[in-house]
C-alpha angles and dihedrals in degrees: 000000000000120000115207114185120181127180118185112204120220128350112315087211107102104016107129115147095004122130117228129190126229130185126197123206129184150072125291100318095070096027082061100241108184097008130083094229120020122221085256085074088049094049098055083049096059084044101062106034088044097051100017093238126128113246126216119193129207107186111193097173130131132205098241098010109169106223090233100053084059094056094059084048091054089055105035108044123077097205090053096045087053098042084055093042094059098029114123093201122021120184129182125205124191138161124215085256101076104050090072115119123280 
């Protein structure tokens, strides 16, 4: 089961040459594990061909990363938490795998 949350911050009308910040969260699948370039690179790049903005990525995400070893993450450091906080698209990627206990 894989879980893919996006939030797209302000209206998209009118962007051009903005910068927008997106962090990516997650385990293997959006650090890239296996793959040269994970769909979190592709996805900047739709992002900034489809709405002319730069696109800066921040991409948080761990090979094995227990999901609930990130959400301690998300509440107990502060980078992450800022980085959250300013980012103009979050997603969060996540397998089956790592939702297993401790």
């Amino acid at each position: 089961m894989a879980l893919l949350i996006v939030l797209l911050g302000g209206l998209v009308a009118g962007c051009g040459g903005k910068k927008w910040d997106y962090v990516a969260l997650g385990d293997s699948t959006p650090d890239g594990y296996g793959v040269e370039r994970s769909y979190v690179d592709y996805y900047a790049v739709f992002i900034e061909e489809d709405l002319a903005v730069d696109v800066e990525v921040h991409n948080h995400a761990r090979s094995g990363q227990k999901a609930s070893t990130m959400l301690n993450q998300v509440r107990d450091d502060q980078g992450i938490r800022a980085a959250l906080r300013d980012a103009e698209v979050i997603t969060y990627g996540s397998a089956g795998t790592t939702c297993g206990s401790r």
